[in-house]
C-alpha positions in Angstrom: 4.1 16.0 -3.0 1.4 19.1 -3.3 3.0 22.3 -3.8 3.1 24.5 -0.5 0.7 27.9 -0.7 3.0 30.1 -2.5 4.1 27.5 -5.0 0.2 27.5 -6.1 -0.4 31.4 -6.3 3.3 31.6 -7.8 2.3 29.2 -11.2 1.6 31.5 -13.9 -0.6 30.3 -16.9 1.0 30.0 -20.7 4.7 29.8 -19.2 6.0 26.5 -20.9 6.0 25.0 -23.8 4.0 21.4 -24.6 7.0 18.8 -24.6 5.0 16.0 -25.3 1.4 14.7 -27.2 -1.1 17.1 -26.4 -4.5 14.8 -27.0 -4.3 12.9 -23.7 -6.9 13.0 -21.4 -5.5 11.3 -17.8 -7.6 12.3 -14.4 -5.9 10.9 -11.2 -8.4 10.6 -9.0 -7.8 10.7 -4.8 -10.2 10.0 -2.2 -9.8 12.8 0.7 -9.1 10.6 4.0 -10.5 7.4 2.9 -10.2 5.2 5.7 -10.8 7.8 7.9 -14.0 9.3 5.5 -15.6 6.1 5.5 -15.3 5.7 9.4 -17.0 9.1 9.9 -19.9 8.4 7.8 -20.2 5.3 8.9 -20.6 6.5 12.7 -21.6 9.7 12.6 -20.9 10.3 16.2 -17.1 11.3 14.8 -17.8 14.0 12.3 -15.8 17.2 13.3 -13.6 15.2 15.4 -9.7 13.8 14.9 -9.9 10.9 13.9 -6.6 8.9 13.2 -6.8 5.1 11.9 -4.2 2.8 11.9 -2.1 0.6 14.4 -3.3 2.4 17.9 -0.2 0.6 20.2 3.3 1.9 20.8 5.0 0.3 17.1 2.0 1.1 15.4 1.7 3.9 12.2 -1.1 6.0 10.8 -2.9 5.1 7.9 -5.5 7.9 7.5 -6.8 10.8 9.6 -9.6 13.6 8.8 -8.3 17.0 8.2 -9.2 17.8 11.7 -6.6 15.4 13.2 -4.4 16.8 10.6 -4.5 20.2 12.0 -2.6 19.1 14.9 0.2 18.0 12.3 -0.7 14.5 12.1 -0.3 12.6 8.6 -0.1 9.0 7.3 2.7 7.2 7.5 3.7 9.0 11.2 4.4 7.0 14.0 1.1 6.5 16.4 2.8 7.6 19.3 4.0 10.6 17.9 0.2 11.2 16.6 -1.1 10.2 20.2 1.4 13.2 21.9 0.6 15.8 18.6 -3.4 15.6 19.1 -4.0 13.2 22.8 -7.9 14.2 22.2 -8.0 11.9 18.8 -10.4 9.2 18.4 -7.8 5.8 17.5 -9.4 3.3 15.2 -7.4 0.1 14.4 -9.5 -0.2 11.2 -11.4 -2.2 9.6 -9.7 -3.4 5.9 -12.7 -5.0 4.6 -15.2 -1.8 4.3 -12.2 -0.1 2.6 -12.1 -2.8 0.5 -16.2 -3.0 -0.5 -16.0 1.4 -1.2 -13.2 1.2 -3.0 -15.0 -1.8 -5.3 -17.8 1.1 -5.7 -15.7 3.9 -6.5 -14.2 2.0 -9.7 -17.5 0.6 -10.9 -18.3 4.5 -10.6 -15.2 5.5 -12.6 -15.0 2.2 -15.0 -18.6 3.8 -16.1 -16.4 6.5 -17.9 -13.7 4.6 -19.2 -12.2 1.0 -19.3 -8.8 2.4 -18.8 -8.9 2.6 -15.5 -5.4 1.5 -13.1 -5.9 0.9 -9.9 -2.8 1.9 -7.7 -4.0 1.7 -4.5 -7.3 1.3 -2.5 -8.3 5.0 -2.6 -6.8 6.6 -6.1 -6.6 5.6 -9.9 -5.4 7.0 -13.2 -8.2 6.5 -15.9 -6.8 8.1 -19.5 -10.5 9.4 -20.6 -9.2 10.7 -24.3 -11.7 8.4 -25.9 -14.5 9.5 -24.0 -14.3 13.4 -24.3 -16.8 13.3 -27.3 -19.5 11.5 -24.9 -18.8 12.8 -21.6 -17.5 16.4 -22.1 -13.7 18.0 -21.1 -11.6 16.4 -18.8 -12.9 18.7 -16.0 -16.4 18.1 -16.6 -15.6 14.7 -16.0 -13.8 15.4 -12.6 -16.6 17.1 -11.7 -19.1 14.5 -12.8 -17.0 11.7 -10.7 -17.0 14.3 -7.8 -20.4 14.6 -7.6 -21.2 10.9 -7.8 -18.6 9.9 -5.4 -20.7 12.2 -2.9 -24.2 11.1 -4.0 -23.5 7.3 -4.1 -21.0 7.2 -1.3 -21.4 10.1 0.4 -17.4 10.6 0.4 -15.3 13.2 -1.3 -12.4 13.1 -3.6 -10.1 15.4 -5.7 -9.7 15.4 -9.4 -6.8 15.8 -11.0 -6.2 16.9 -15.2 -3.9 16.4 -17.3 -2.0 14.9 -20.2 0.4 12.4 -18.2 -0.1 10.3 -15.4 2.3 12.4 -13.4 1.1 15.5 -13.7 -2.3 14.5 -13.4 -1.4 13.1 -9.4 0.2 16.6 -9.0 -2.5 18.3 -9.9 -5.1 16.7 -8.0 -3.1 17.1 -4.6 -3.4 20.7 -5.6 -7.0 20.4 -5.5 -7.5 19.0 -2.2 -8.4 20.5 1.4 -5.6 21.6 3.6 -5.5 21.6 7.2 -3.2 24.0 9.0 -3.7 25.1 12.8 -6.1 28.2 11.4 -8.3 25.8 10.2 -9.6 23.5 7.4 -9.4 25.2 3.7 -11.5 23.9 1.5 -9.8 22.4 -2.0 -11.0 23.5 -5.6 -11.8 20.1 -6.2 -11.0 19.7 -9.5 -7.8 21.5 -10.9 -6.5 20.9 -14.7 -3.0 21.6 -15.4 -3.3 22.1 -19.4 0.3 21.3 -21.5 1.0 24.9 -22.1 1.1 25.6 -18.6 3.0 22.3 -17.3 6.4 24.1 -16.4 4.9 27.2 -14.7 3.0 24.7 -12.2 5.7 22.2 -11.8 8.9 24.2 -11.4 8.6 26.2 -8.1 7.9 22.8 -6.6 10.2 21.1 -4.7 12.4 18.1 -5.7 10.8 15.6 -3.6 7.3 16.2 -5.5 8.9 14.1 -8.5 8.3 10.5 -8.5 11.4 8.7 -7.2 13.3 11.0 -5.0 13.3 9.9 -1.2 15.0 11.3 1.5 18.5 9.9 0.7 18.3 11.1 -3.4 17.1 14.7 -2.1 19.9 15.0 -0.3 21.9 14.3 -2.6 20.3 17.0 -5.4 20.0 19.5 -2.2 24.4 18.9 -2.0 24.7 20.1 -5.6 22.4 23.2 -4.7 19.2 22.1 -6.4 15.9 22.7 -4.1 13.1 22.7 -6.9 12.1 20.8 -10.2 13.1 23.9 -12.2 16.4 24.2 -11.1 16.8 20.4 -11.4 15.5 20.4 -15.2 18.2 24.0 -15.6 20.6 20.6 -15.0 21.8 18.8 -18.1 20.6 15.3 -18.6 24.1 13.5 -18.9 25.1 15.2 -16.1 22.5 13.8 -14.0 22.8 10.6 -15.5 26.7 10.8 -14.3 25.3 11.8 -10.8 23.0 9.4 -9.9 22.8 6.8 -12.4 21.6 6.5 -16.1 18.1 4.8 -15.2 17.5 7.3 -12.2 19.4 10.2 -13.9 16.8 9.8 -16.9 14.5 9.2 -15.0 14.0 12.3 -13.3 15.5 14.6 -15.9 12.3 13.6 -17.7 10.2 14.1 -15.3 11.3 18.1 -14.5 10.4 18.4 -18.0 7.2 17.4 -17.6 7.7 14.0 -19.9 5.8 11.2 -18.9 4.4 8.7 -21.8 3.5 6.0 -19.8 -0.1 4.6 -20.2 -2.7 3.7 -18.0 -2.6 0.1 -18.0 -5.9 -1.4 -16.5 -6.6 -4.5 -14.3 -2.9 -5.1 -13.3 -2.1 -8.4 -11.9 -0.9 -8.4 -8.4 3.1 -9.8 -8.4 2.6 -11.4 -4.9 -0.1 -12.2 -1.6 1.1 -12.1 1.6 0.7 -10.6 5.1 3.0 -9.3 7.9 2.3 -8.4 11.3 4.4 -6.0 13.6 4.3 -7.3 17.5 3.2 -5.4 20.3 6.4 -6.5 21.9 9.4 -8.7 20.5 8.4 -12.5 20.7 11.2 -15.4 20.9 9.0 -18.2 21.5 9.2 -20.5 18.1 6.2 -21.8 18.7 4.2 -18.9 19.2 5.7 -17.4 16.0 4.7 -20.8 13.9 0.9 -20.1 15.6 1.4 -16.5 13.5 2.5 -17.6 10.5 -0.1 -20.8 10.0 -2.6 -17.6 10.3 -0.7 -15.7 7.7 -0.1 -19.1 5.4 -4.2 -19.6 6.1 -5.5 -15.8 5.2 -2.7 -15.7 1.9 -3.8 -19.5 0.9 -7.2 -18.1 0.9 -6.4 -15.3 -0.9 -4.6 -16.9 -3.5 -6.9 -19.5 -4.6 -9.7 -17.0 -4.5 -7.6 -14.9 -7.0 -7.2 -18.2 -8.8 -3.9 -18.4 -9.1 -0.6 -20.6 -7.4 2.6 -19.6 -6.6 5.8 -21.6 -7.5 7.7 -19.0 -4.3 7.1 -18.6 -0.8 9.1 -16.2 1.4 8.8 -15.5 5.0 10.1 -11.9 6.3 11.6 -11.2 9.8 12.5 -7.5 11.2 14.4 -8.6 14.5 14.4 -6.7 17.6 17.8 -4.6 16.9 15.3 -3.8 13.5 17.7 -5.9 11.2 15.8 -7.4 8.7 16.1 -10.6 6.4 14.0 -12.8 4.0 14.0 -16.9 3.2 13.2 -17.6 0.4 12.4 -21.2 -1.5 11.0 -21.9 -5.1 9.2 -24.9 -5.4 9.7 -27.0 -8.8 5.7 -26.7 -9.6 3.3 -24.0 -7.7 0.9 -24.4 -4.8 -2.4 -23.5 -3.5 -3.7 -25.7 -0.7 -2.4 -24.2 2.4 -0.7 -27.0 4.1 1.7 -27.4 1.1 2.5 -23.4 1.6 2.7 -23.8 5.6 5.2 -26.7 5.3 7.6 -24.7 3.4 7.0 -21.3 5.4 7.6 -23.4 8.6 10.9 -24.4 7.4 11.7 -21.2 6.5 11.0 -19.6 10.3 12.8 -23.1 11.6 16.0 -22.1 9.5 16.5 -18.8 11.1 17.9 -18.0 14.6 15.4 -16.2 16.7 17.6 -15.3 19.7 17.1 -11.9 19.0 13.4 -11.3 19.2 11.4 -11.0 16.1 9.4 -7.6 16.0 7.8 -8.4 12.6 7.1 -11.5 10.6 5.0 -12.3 7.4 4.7 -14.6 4.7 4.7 -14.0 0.5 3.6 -15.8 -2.1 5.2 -15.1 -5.6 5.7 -16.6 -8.8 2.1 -16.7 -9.3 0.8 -19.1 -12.2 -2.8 -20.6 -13.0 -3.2 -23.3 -10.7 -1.3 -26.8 -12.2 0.5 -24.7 -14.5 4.1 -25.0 -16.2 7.0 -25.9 -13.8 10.6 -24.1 -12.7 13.2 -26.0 -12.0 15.1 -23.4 -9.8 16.0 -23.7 -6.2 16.7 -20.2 -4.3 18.2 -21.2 -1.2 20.0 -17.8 0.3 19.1 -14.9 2.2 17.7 -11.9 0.4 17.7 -8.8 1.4 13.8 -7.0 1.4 14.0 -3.9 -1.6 10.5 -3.3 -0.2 11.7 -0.9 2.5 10.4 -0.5 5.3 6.6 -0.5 5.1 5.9 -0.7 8.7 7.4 2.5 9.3 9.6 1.7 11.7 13.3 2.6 10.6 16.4 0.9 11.0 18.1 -1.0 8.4 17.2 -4.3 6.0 20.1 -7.4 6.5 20.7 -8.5 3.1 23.3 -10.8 4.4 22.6 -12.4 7.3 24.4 -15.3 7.5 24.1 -18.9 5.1 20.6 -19.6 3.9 19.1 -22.5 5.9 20.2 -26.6 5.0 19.7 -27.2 1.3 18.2 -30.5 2.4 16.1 -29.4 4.8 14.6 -27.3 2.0 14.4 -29.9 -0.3 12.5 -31.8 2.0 9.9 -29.6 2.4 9.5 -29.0 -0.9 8.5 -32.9 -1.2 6.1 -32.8 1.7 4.8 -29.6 -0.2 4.3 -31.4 -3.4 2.8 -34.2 -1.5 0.5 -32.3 0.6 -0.5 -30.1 -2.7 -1.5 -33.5 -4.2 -3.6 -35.1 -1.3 -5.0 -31.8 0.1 -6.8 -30.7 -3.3 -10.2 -31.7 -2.8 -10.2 -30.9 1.0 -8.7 -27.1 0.4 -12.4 -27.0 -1.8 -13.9 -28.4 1.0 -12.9 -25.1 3.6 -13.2 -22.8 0.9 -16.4 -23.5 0.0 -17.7 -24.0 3.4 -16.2 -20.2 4.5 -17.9 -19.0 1.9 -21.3 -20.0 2.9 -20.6 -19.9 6.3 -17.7 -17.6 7.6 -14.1 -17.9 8.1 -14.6 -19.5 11.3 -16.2 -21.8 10.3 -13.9 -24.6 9.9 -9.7 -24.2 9.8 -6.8 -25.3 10.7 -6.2 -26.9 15.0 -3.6 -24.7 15.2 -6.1 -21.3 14.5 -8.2 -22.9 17.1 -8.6 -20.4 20.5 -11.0 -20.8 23.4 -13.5 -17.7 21.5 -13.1 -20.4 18.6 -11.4 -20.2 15.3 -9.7 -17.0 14.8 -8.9 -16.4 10.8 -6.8 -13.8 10.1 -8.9 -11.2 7.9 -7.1 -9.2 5.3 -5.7 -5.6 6.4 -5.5 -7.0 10.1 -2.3 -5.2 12.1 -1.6 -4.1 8.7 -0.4 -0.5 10.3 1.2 -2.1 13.3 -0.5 -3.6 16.9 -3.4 -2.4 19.1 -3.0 -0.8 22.1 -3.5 -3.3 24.8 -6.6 -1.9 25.9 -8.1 -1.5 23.1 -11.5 -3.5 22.7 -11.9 -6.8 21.2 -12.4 -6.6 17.6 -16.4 -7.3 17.2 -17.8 -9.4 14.4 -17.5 -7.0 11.5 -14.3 -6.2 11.7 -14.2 -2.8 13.5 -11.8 -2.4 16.4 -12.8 0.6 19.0 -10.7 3.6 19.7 -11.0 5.9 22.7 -9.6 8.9 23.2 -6.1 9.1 23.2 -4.1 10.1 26.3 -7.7 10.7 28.7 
């Protein structure tokens, strides 16, 4: 999404009109190579060296890399075999989800000190909308350079800034001020880099179309058939026609934003929609009772997960990609929500037992929706049918989703897990207190479930595990704290 080099010398300041309130103050906010940032300062045996973290085996993806694996043309979301061949002296790390997880509680206790309004959207980056605190802390880029240097004093990480008057532009601009890694070498970012409303449309138009919000590969290709390759030339296009092209809600959409419109707020402490894992395989497993051994792990960690978050959920879905990288969904709401994990796995079993596995399952996980406080209101809906995942793909692997495959599983099959759920949810109360409180003094493996139960012991599944695909094979145990070693690549 950042503008290429001659895109930034090409914006011109005072070209462009204000089309919109003025008096905002939004910074986004962007941690340069988190997981990979946190890694490196954490062993400092890796500074100046690739580094590439994510799923090290042959289906796994990146997730971060420093700029110096980045020279080499590696970037997130790229398959790790492809990163393995494009830099084969890269140190792999699987990961380890939990220290992201503790730095990225520090870096919004450092940016809620400057405003409430703070919206998380991922680990790593969030919108704050600082207009109420300009008369206290100074301009909007005094304040991204106060965060900045905070950031590196307290965590001893870096981050970009970006300023401006909408969320959107704001995320533009601070991919502008971020390092950039190119086979020459590493050039440092400005840092900080305000984009002020009179100068929107000079910085915004020689970008291309895939920098707005909302065009993939399939919509660009679609814009690129009528001849439009930047933002400018797609805001030169009249809305209705747009509209008439690709849909009113899309059309809109982006006609907005080549104009540089964007009113949305930042909306702070947003409620998650759903819990769940998914794992990708090293290799395609048919066995049904292996795959019922994963998913009482996944039921386990996202049980855990959702009573800690105090909440229950009235839906449970289990997700299969299949070895020919189909893909389908089971769904099944219950009549009144559930916590206490054996309720959720005797639902999520019947799910997996509904579904024909004689194709191999690649990838399987487990979602819990519908959330509600704990004992709250009922539904009476039953959802019985396939459904297709609008997710996408987050694995990275390709290949398309089955929204159809085939009749949803026996309506009374369903119907009787969905008793056994109520009953267990009833009977297992107290006991599901019991764990919880005992892991929490003690350690997930402390107590759990038979089936998590290995020769090394209990083996919990801990959040962010195989989230970027499987380990290589010979890679090292994971050790106690979570961390996963990573050679070399290729010698």
């Amino acid at each position: 999404m950042s503008p290429s080099e001659t895109e930034r010398t090409s914006w011109t300041p005072g070209v462009g009109p204000p089309t919109g309130p003025v008096d905002r103050v939004i910074l986004h906010v962007d941690m340069d190579s988190f997981f990979a940032s946190v890694e490196v300062r954490d062993d400092p045996s890796l500074a100046g060296r690739p580094v590439i973290v994510g799923g090290s085996g042959g289906r796994g993806v990146v997730a971060a890399c420093t700029y110096e694996a980045r020279m080499f043309g590696v970037h997130s979301a790229m398959p790790s075999s492809v990163a393995r061949r494009l830099c084969p002296d890269a140190v792999f790390l699987d990961g380890r989800f939990h220290r992201y997880v503790e730095e990225s509680r520090r870096l919004h206790d450092i940016l809620r000190s400057y405003t409430p309004l703070v919206e998380g959207i991922s680990l790593d980056e969030a919108f704050l909308d600082v207009s109420g605190a300009v008369h206290i802390f100074g301009s909007g880029p005094t304040m991204g350079h106060a965060i900045r240097s905070r950031v590196h004093d307290e965590m001893l990480l870096e981050c970009s800034v970006g300023v401006g008057r909408s969320k959107f532009i704001a995320k533009l601009a601070s991919k502008a001020a971020k390092p950039r890694a190119s086979r020459s070498g590493i050039e440092p970012g400005p840092g900080v880099v305000e984009v002020v409303a009179e100068d929107e449309l000079a910085f915004l138009h020689p970008m291309p179309v895939r920098a707005l919000w909302g065009i993939g590969p399939a919509t660009e290709k679609r814009l690129l058939a009528l001849g439009v390759t930047t933002v400018g030339e797609l805001a030169a296009v009249p809305p209705d026609s747009m509209e008439r092209y690709l849909g009113m809600a899309a059309g809109r959409h982006l006609s907005d934003l080549s104009r540089a419109i964007d009113d949305r707020p930042v909306v702070p402490d947003q409620e998650a929609k759903s819990i769940g894992h998914e794992e990708t395989f090293s290799s395609d497993i048919w066995d049904p009772d292996e795959l019922r051994r994963r998913l009482q792990r996944m039921v386990d960690a996202s049980g855990t997960a959702l009573r800690r978050a105090g909440r229950a959920a009235r839906t449970i879905t289990v997700k299969l990609r299949f070895g020919d990288f189909t893909q389908i969904t089971r769904s099944h709401t219950l009549d009144g929500p559930v916590d206490a994990t054996p309720a959720i796995a005797a639902v999520a079993t019947a799910l997996l037992d509904s579904v024909d596995l004689a194709r191999g399952i690649r990838l399987l996980g487990v979602s819990l929706s519908g959330l509600v406080e704990p004992g709250g209101s009922t539904q009476l809906r039953l959802d019985l049918g396939p459904a297709g995942d609008p997710a996408g793909d987050p694995a990275g692997e390709g290949g398309p989703a089955d929204a159809s495959a085939g009749a949803g599983p026996a309506s009374g099959v369903l119907q009787g897990a969905g008793r056994e759920a109520e009953r267990l949810q009833e009977s297992w109360g107290s006991v599901t207190d019991a764990v919880d409180a005992i892991r929490a003094r003690y350690g997930g493996e402390a107590v759990g479930p038979a089936s998590l139960v290995t020769p090394d012991g209990i083996r919990v599944r801990r959040r962010g595990e195989a989230q970027w695909g499987p380990s290589r094979p010979d890679s090292p145990a994971t050790s106690d704290d979570g961390r996963a070693g990573g050679g070399g690549g290729g010698g």
